[in-house]
C-alpha positions in Angstrom: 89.6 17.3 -16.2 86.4 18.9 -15.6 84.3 20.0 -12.9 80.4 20.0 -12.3 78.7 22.7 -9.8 74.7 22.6 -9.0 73.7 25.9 -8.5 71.2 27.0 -5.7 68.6 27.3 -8.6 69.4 23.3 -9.7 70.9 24.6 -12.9 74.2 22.3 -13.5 77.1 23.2 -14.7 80.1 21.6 -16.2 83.4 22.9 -16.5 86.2 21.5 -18.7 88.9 23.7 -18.8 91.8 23.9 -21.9 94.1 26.5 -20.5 96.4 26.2 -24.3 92.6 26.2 -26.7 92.1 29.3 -28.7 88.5 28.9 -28.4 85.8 28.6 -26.1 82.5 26.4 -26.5 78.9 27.0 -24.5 76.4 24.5 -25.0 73.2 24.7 -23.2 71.4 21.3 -23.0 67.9 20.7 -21.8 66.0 17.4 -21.3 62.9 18.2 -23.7 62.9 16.3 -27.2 60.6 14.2 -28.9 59.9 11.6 -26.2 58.5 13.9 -24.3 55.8 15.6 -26.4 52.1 14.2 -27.1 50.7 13.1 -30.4 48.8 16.7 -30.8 51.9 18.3 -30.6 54.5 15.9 -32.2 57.7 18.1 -33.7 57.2 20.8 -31.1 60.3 20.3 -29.6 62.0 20.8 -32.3 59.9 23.4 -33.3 60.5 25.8 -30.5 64.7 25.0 -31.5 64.1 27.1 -34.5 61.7 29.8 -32.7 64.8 30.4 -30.0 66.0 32.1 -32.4 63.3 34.0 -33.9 64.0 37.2 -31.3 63.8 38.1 -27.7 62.8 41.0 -25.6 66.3 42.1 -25.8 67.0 41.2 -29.5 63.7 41.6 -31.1 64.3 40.5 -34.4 66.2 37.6 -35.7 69.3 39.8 -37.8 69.6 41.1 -34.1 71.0 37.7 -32.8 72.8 36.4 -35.5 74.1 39.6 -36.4 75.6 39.9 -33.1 76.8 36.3 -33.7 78.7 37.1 -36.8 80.2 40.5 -34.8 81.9 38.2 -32.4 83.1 36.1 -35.4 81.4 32.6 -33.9 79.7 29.6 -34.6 76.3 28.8 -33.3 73.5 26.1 -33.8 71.1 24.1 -32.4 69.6 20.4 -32.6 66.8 18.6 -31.6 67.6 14.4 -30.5 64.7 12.5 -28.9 65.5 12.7 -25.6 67.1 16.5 -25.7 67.3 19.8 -27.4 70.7 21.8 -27.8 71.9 24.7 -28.1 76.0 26.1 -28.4 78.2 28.8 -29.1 82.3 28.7 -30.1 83.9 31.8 -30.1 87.1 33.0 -29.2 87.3 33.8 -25.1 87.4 37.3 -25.5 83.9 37.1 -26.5 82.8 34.2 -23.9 80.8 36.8 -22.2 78.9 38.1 -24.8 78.5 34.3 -26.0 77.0 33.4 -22.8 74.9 36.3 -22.6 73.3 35.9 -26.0 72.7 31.7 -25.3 70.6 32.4 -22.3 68.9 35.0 -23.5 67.4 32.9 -26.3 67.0 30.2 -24.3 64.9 32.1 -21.5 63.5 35.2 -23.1 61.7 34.4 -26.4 59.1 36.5 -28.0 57.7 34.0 -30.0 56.3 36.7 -32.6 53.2 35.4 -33.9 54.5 36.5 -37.5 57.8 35.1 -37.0 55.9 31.6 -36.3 54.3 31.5 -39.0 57.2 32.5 -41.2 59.4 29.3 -39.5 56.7 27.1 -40.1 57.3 27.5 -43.9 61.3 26.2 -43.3 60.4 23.5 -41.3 57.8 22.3 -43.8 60.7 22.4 -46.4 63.1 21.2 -43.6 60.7 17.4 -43.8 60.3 17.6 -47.4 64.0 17.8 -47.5 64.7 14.5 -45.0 61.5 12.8 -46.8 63.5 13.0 -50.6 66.8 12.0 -48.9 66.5 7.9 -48.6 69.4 7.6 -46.5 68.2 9.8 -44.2 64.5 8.9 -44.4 65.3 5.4 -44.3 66.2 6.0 -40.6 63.3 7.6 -39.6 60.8 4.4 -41.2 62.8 2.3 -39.1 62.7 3.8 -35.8 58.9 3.5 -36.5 58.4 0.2 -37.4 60.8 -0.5 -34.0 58.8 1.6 -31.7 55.3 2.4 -33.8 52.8 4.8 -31.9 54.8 6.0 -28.8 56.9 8.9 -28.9 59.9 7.0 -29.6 58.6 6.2 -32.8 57.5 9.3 -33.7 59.5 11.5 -36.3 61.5 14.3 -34.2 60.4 16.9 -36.6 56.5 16.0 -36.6 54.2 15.5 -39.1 53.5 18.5 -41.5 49.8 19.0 -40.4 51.0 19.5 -36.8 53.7 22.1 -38.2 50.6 23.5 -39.8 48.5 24.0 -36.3 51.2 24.9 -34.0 50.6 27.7 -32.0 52.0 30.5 -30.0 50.2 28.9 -26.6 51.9 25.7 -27.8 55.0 26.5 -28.0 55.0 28.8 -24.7 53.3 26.2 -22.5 56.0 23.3 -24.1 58.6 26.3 -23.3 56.9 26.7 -19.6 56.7 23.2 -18.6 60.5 21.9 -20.3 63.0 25.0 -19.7 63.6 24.8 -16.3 66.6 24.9 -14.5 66.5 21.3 -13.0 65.8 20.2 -17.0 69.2 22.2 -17.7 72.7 21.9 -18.3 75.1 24.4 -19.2 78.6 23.3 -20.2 81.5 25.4 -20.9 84.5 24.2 -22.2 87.9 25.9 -23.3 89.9 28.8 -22.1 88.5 30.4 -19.0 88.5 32.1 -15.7 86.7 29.6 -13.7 85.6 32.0 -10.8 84.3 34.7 -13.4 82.2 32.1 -15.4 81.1 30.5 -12.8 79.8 34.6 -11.6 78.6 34.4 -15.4 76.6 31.9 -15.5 74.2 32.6 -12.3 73.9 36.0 -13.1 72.7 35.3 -17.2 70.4 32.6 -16.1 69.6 34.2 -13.2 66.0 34.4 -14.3 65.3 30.7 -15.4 62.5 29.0 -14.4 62.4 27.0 -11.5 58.9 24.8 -12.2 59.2 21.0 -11.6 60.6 19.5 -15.1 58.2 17.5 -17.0 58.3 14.0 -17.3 58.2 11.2 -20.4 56.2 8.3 -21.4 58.4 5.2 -20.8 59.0 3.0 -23.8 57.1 0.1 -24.4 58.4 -2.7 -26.3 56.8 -5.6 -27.8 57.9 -7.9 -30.7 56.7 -11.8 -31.3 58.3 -12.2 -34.9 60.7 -10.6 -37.9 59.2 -7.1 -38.9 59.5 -5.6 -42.4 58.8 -2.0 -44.0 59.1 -1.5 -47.5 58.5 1.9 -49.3 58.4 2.0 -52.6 60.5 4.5 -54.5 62.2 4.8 -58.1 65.4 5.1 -56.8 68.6 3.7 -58.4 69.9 2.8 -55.0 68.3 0.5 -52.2 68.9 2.0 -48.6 68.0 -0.1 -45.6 68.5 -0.4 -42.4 68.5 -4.2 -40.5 68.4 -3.8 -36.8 68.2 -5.7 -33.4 66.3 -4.3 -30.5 68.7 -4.4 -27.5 68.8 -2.5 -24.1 69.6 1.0 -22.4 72.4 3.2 -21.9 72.6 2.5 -18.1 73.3 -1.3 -19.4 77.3 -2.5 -18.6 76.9 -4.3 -21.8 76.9 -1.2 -23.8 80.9 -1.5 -24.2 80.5 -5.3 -25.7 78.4 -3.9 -27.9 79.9 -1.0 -29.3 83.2 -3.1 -29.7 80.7 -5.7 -31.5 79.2 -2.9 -33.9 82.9 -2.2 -34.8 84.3 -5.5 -35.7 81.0 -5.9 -37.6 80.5 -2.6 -39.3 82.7 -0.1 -37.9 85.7 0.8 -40.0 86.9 0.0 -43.3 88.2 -3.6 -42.5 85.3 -4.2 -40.7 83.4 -7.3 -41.5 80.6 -5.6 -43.6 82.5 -3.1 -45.2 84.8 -6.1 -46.5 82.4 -8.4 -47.6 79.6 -5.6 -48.8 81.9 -3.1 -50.6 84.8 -5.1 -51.2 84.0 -8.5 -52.3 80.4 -7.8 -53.7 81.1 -4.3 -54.8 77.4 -4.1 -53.9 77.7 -0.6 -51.8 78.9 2.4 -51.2 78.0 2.9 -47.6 77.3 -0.1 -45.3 78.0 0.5 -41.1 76.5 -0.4 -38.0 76.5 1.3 -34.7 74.8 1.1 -31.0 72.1 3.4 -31.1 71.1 3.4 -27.3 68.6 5.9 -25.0 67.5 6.0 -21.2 65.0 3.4 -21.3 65.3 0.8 -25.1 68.1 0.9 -27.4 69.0 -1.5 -30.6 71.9 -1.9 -32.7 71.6 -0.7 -36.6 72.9 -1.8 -39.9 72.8 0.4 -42.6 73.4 0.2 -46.6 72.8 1.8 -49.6 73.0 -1.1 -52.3 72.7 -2.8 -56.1 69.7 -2.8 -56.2 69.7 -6.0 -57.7 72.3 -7.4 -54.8 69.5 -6.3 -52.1 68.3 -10.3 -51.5 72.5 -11.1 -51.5 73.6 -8.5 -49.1 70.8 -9.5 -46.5 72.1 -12.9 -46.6 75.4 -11.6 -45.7 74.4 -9.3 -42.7 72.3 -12.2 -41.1 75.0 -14.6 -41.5 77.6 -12.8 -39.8 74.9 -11.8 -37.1 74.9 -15.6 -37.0 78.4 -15.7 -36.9 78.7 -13.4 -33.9 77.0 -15.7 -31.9 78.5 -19.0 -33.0 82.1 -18.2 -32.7 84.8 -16.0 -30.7 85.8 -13.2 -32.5 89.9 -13.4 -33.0 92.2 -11.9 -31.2 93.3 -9.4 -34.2 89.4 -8.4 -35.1 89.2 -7.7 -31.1 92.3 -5.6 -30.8 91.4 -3.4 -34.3 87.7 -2.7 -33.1 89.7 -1.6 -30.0 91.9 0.4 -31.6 89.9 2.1 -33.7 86.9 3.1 -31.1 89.6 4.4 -29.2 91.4 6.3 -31.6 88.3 7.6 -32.9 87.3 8.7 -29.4 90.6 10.9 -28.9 90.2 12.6 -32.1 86.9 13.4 -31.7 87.9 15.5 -28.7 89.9 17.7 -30.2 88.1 20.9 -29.9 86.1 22.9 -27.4 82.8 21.7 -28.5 83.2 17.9 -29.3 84.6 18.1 -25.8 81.4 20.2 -24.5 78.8 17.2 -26.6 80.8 14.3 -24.9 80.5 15.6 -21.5 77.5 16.6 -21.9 75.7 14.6 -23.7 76.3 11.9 -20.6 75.3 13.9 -18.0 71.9 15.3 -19.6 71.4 11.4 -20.4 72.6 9.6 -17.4 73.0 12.1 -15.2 76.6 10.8 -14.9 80.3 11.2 -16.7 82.8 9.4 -16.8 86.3 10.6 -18.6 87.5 9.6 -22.0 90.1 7.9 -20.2 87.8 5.6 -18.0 85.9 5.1 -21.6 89.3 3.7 -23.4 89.6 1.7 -20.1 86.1 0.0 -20.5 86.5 -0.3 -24.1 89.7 -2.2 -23.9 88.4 -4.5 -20.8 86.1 -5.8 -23.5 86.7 -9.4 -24.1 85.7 -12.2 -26.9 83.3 -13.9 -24.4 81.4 -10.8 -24.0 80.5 -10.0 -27.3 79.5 -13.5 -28.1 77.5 -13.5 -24.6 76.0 -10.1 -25.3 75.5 -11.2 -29.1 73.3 -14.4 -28.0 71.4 -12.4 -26.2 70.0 -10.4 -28.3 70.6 -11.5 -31.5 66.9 -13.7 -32.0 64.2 -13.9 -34.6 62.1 -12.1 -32.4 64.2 -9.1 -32.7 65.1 -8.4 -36.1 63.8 -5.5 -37.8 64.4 -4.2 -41.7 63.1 -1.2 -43.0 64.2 -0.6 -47.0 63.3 2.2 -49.0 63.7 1.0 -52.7 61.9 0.3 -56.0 60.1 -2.6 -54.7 56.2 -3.0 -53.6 56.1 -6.6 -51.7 57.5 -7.3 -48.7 57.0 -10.9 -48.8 60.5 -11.8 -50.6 62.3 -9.9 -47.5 60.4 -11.3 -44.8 61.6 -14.6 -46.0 64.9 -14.2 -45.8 64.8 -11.9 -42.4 65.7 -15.1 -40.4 68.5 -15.9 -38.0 
C-alpha cells in the first residue's frame, strides 16, 4: 500500500498511491517543534510555520504564494505539534507539480522579510490571546504544564508573548539552519500519481535542502511523589478540566491496551463517561478521554466541560471508574464496542489523500516506522480484558494523577481532596 525511498541526500519519502482518488495530497514533515527549542526562544517553532509563508526568493511576497495556491484551486496549511512542524498541499494531480514545487520552495527558500516579521508577530500575539480566552482549549495547555513544568514538554507550543515580542530574523534563520535538513525531513505524497515522475519531482525540488546534522532534543524528565492540582480562576459559566494519568511512550506495546481502555472509558457515546457524565448526571456537554503519547513520556487525558456546581460529583465519577478499571475485567460487549468503534473510526478517517498522508506520516516522523491500517485493526483487536486491567494497574496510582480546571473557583484545597484513587 505504500512505499518509502531514502534519497541519496537522506530526505525520505513515502509513497501511497490511490490510482481511483481525484486528488493528490503533499505533506512535508520535519522533526522541529516545541521540544526542541530553548526557553529564550520558546514558540519559535511555531513561529517560523507562519514565516514559511511570508515570501521566498522566488515568491517574494505572501499574495504571491497563496495566490498561486488559489490558481491551482487547492488547500494548504500548516501546524506546529511538539515534537514536529507540518506543512501540506491537496490539489487535484494535474497540479501536483506545481503543488510540490511551491511546498519546497517555502520550506527551503524563505526570505524572512524583516517587515513581514514584524507584521506576523502581531497575528500570533492575537493567535495566544485567542487560545488563552478559549477554556477548553487553554485548559489543555495548564495541564500539560503542571504534568511536565519547566522542560520543553511543558512549555506552550506557541510561546509566551514576550518571546513573540523579541524574536528575531537571526532567530528564526539559525532555528531554520540547524532543524530543516534533509535527515529532519519527510515528504509524503499520497493520491493519484506517476510514481517514476514524482519520485524525479521530488529530488529535483528539494534538490537544494540542507544537509547539516539535524538537531537534537532535551529528553523528558518526569518526577511526581503525590496528586497535583491547578486551578485558574475564571468567571466562566462552565468548568473545563482535564484529569490525567502519566503513562509511557509511543514505542510502548501497551499503547493498543490503552487506547482500547480510553475508549470503553471515554471514547464514544456509550462510553462509560459519556453515559454516566452526560446522560445520567446531565452535568456535560463534552466529556472524552484519549492516549495522548510522544517519543519519550506520554499520559492518558480526561476532559469535561461541566455544572459548575456538579464539578466535586463528576470527579468522583471519573476516579471511580479509574478505580473500576483496575478492579474488574471489562465485559465482553464493552471490549468488542471499543473495538469496533476505534476500528471503524480508523477506516473513515482514511478516506482521503491527506488523512492518509498524516497517518503515514505522522508514524514515520515519530517512530521512524509504519505499520498499515490493517496491521493497526489487527493490534487493536488482539487487545484482551487482561490487558487493559494489567496496563490500567500499572499506571493508574496516586502518584500519577494530575487535574488542571479552569473555572470560577480560587482554592484548590476542595479538589486535592477528592484527587485520590
Amino acid at each position: 500500500m505504500f512505499k518509502k525511498i531514502t534519497l541519496e541526500n537522506g530526505l525520505r519519502l513515502i509513497l501511497i498511491s490511490q490510482k481511483e482518488s481525484l486528488s493528490t495530497a503533499i505533506l512535508v514533515l520535519v522533526e522541529a517543534g516545541s521540544k526542541y527549542e530553548v526557553k529564550e526562544i520558546n514558540g519559535i517553532s511555531h513561529f517560523l510555520e507562519h514565516m514559511c509563508f511570508k515570501g521566498t526568493k522566488r515568491r517574494p511576497k505572501p499574495m504571491d504564494i497563496w495566490s498561486e495556491l488559489d490558481n491551482m484551486g487547492g488547500i494548504s496549511n500548516a501546524f506546529t505539534s511538539f515534537e514536529y512542524t507540518g506543512y501540506y498541499a491537496k490539489v487535484r494531480p494535474n497540479h501536483l507539480e506545481n503543488a510540490l514545487d511551491l511546498l519546497s520552495d517555502i520550506y527551503i527558500n524563505q526570505l524572512f522579510d524583516p517587515g513581514e516579521i514584524e507584521r506576523e508577530k502581531g497575528v500570533i500575539i492575537e493567535e495566544i490571546n485567542m487560545t488563552n480566552d478559549d477554556p477548553p482549549r487553554k485548559v489543555w495547555d495548564e495541564f500539560i504544564n503542571l504534568l511536565y513544568g519547566d522542560q520543553p514538554a511543558g512549555w506552550d507550543i506557541a510561546g509566551p508573548k514576550e518571546n513573540i515580542k523579541k524574536m528575531t530574523r537571526e532567530d528564526l534563520i539559525k532555528y531554520h539552519d540547524a532543524n530543516y535538513v534533509a535527515e529532519s525531513t519527510l515528504v509524503v505524497i499520497a493520491g493519484k500519481f506517476d510514481e517514476l515522475k514524482i519520485i524525479e519531482d521530488v529530488k529535483k525540488y528539494f534538490a537544494n535542502i540542507s544537509r547539516n546534522l539535524k538537531a537534537g532534543k532535551v529528553k523528558v524528565a518526569e518526577h511526581q511523589e503525590k496528586p497535583e492540582v491547578r486551578v485558574i480562576f475564571k468567571e466562566t459559566d462552565q468548568t473545563h478540566l482535564i484529569m490525567g494519568i502519566r503513562a509511557f511512550d509511543i514505542f510502548d506495546e501497551r499503547k493498543y491496551a490503552l487506547e482500547v481502555l480510553a475508549d470503553i472509558l471515554g471514547g464514544g457515546f456509550s462510553s462509560r463517561l459519556f453515559q454516566k457524565i452526560r446522560v445520567q448526571m446531565s452535568a456535560a456537554y463534552y466529556v472524552g478521554s484519549d492516549a495522548s503519547l510522544f517519543t519519550d513520556h506520554g499520559f492518558l487525558g480526561i476532559s469535561a466541560g461541566l455544572d459548575n456546581q456538579k464539578v466535586d460529583d463528576v470527579l468522583r465519577v471519573i476516579l471511580e471508574e479509574l478505580e473500576r478499571l483496575v478492579r474488574e475485567l471489562v465485559t465482553e460487549e464493552e471490549l468488542k464496542r471499543a473495538k469496533e468503534h476505534l476500528t471503524g473510526q480508523l477506516i473513515l478517517s482514511l478516506e482521503t489523500s491527506n488523512q492518509l498522508a498524516g497517518f503515514f506520516g505522522s508514524q514515520e516522523i515519530l517512530e521512524h516506522k509504519i505499520i498499515t491500517p490493517e496491521e493497526l485493526v489487527a493490534k487493536i483487536q488482539a487487545v484482551t480484558s487482561e490487558q487493559i486491567k494489567e496496563v490500567a494497574k500499572e499506571i493508574m496510582e496516586n502518584k500519577n494523577l494530575n487535574l488542571a480546571l479552569i473555572g470560577p473557583f480560587k482554592e484548590k484545597e476542595r479538589f486535592e481532596k477528592i484527587l485520590k484513587l
